[in-house]
C-alpha positions in Angstrom: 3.9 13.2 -6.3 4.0 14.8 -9.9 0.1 16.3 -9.5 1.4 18.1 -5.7 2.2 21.0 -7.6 -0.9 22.5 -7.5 -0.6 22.6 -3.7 2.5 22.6 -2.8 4.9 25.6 -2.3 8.6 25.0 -2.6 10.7 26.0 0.2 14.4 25.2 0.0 16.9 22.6 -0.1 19.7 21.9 2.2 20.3 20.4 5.7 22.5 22.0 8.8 25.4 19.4 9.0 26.0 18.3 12.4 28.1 15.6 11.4 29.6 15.4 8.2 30.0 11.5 7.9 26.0 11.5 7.5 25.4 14.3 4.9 22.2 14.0 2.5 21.1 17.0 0.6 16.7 17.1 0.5 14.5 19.0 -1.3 11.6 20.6 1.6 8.1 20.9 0.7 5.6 22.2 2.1 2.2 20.7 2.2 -1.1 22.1 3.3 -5.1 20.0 2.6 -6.9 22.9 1.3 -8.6 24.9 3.6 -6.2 23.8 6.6 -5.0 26.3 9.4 -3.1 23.1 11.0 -1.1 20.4 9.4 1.4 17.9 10.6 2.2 15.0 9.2 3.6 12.1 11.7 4.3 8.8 9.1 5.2 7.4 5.6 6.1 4.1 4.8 7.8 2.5 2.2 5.3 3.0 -0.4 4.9 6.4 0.0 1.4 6.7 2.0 1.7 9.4 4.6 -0.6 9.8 7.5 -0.8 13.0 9.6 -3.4 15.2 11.0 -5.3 18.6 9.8 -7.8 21.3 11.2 -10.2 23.1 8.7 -10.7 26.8 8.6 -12.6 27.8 11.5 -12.6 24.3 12.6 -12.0 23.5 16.4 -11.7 19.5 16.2 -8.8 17.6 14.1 -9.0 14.9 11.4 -6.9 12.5 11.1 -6.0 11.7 7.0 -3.7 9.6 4.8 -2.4 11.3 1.9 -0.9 9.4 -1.2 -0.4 10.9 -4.7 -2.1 14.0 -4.6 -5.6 12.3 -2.6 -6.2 12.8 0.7 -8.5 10.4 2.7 -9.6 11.3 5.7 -10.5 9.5 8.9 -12.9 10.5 11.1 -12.7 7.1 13.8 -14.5 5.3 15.2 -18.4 5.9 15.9 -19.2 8.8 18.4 -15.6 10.3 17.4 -15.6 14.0 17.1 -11.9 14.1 15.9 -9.0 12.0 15.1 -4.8 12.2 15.1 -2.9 10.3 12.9 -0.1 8.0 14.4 1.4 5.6 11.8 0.7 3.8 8.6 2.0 0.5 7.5 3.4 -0.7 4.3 -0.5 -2.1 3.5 -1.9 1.0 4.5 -3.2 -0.2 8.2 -3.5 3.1 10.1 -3.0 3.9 13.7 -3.8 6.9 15.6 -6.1 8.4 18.5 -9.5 9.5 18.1 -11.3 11.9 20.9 -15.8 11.9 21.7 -15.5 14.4 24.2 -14.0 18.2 24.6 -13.8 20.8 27.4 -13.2 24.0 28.1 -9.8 24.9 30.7 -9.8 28.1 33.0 -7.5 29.5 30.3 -10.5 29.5 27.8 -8.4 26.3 25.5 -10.1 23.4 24.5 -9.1 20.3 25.8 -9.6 17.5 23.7 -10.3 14.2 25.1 -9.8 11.8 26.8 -8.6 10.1 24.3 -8.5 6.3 22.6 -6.2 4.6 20.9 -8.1 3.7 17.4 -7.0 0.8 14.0 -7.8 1.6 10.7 -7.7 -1.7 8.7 -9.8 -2.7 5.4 -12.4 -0.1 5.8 -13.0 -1.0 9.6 -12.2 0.6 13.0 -11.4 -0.9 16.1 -10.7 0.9 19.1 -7.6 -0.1 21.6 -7.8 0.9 25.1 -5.8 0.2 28.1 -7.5 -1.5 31.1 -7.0 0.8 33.8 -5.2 3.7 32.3 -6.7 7.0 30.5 -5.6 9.0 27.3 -4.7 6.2 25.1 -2.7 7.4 21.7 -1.4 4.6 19.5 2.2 6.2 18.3 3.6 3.9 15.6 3.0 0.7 13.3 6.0 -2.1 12.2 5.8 -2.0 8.4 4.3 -5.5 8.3 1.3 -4.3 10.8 1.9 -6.5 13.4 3.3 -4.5 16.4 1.6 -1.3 17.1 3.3 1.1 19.6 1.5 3.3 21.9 1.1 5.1 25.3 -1.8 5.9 27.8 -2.0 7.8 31.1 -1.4 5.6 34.5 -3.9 6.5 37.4 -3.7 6.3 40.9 -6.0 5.0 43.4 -8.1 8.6 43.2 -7.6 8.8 39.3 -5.2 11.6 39.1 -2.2 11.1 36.6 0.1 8.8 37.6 2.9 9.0 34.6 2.5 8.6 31.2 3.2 4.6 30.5 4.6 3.3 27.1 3.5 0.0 25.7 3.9 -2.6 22.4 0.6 -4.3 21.3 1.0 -7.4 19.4 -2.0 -7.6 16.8 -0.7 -11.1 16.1 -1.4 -12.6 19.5 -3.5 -9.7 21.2 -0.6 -9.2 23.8 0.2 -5.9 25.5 3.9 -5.6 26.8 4.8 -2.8 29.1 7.8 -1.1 28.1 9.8 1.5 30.9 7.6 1.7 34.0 8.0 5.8 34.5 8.7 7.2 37.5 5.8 9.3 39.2 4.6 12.4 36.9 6.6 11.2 34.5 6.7 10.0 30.2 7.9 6.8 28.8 6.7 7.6 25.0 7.3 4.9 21.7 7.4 5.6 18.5 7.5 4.9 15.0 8.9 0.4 14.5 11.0 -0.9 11.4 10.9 -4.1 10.4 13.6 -5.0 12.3 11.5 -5.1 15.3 13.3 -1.6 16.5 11.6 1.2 18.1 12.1 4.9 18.6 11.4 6.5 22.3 12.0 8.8 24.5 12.0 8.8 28.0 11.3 11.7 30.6 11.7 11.8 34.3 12.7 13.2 37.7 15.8 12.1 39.2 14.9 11.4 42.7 18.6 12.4 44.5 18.4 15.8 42.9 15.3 16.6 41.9 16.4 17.7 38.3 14.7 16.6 35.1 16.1 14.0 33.3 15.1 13.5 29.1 16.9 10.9 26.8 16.5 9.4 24.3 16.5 5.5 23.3 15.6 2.5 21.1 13.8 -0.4 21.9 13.7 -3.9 20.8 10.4 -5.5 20.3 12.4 -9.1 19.8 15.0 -9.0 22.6 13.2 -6.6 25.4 16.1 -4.4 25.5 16.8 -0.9 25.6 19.4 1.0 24.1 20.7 5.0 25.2 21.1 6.8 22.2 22.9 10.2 22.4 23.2 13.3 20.3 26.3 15.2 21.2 25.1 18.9 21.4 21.7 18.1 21.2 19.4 18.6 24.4 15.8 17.1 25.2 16.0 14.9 22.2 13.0 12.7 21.3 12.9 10.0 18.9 10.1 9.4 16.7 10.9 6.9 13.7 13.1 4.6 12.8 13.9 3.0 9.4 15.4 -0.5 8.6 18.9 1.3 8.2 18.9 2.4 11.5 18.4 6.5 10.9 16.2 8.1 13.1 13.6 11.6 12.6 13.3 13.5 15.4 13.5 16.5 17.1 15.5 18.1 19.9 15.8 21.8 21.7 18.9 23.9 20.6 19.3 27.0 22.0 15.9 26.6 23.5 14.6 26.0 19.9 12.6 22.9 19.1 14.3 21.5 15.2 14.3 18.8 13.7 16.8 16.5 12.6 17.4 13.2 10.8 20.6 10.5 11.0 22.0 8.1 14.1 23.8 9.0 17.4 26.9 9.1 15.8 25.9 11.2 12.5 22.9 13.4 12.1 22.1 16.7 10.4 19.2 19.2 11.4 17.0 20.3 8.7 16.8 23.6 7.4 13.3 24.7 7.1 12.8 28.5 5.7 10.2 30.5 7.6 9.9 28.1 10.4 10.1 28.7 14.4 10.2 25.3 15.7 9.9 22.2 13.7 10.1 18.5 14.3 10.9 15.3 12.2 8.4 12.4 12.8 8.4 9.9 10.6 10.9 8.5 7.7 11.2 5.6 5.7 13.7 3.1 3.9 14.2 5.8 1.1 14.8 8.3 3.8 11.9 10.6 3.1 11.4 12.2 5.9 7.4 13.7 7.4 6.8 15.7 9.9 5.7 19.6 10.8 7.0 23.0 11.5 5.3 26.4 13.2 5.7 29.9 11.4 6.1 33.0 12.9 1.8 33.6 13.1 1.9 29.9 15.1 0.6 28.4 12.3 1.2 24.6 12.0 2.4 23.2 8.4 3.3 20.0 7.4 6.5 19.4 5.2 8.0 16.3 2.8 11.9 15.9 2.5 13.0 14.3 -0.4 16.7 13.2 -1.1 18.1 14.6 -3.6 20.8 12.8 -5.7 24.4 14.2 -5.2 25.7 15.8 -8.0 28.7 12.7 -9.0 25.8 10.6 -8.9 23.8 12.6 -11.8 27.5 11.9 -13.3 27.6 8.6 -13.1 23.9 8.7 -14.4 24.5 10.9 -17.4 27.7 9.2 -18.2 25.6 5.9 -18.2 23.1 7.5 -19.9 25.9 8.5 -22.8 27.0 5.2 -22.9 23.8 3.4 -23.6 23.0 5.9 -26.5 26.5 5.2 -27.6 26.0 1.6 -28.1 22.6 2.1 -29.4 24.3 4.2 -32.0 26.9 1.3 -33.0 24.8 -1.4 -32.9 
């Protein structure tokens, strides 16, 4: 990402440590699309492709794009689309987000975009995935081999109100849908980004029908097996998951302190990332190298999506220099 430079802007290194046993140092960049008031990016696989989602200047609607090098190729969806989000990208490059034809203005004066369809982005062609029965389809995540797709949609009742918000797998293999954690009423069952491992980041959100209380966690699912593991952050609150990578570290985010941060690691060792000038940021997507995507919101409430990069610890670049010295010294002898 050598030719970034002209549109990047550096802004720090260094990661909270939560827990020690997991400690990476990153270099955080910040990455706008010219003429963007909006940016967040949501995946990157394992070639360095990273999908995510901008608004233009005086823009209302959103485009999805995938950015790679220092090119960005956007995606407007489908025919009829009048904007797109970005969801996850594959190792090939097959793309999978959510693509709106309709808006609408709320009492509030907002726009409401949608509702929306769940949209795939292979070899030039889109094809649109929708949910018999259900409404406001978003297709979350991709496995790195473009097989399983991960996704969620809206659950209607007999009248068409909302239901709960119903997380499924799509298998683009065998054109099978698999429900995954039937919600309770007004309730989220959400899936994320898939390794290739067949493991999937979720999260979960629901009323507790004794006491009435909310109840959030977080968990992994597996595509192979059907089950479902907890996975819990000590200290953290309202965590969600939203990648996964083949070593088992998750990107996420959680609320601390009423703050929404992100953070990268496992249950048992994770750090929060350190992200100057932001207000709330979030984590969502990371791959085998452990580059990590995702967005954070500036004091004006401006949305800006970053890069983390690892960054080699310093008895590494020992052990590299003193390599280094030793291949010029035997170039010398010989």
């Amino acid at each position: 990402m050598k030719n970034l430079s002209r549109t990047l802007g550096l802004l720090g290194l260094g990661l909270l440590t939560a827990c020690a046993a997991w400690a990476v140092d990153y270099k955080i960049t910040r990455v706008d699309p010219n003429g963007s008031s909006s940016t967040s990016f949501s995946d990157i696989n394992n070639v360095g492709q990273i999908v995510g989602t901008s608004r233009a200047q005086g823009q209302t609607d959103y485009k999805a794009f995938v950015l790679q090098g220092s090119q960005y190729s956007y995606l407007s969806g489908p025919a009829g689309a009048l904007g797109s989000f970005g969801g996850g990208i594959s190792d090939s490059g097959v793309v999978v987000g959510s693509y709106y034809t309709s808006t609408t203005i709320d009492a509030s004066g907002s726009v409401q975009f949608g509702p929306s369809r769940g949209f795939v982005y292979s070899g030039g062609q889109y094809s649109s995935l929708d949910i018999a029965g259900g409404s406001n389809t978003s297709l979350n995540g991709i496995s790195p081999d473009g097989r399983y797709v991960s996704g969620s949609y809206d659950a209607l009742d007999a009248n068409g109100n909302f239901l709960n918000s119903q997380a499924f797998i799509f298998d683009r293999q065998t054109n099978t849908n698999t429900l995954v954690g039937q919600a309770d009423p007004y309730g989220y069952t959400v899936l994320h980004g898939i390794n290739s491992r067949g493991l999937v980041a979720a999260w979960e959100m629901r009323v507790d029908d004794n006491t009435g209380s909310v109840i959030n966690s977080a968990f992994s699912y597996d595509i192979h097996s059907s089950t479902r593991t907890e996975q819990t952050f000590a200290g953290l609150t309202r965590v969600r998951l939203d990648d996964i990578n083949d070593a088992g570290i998750f990107a996420g985010y959680s609320w601390t302190s009423g703050v929404r941060k992100a953070f990268v690691g496992t249950a048992q060792s994770f750090q929060q990332l350190l992200i100057e000038g932001a207000y709330v940021s979030g984590s969502l997507g990371i791959n085998n190298a452990n580059d990590v995507v995702g967005f954070y919101t500036d004091a004006l409430g401006i949305d800006h999506g970053f890069i983390a990069t690892t960054v080699p610890e310093p008895q590494t670049w020992a052990l590299f220099l003193a390599g280094a010295g030793l291949l010029m010294l035997r170039r010398r002898v010989h």
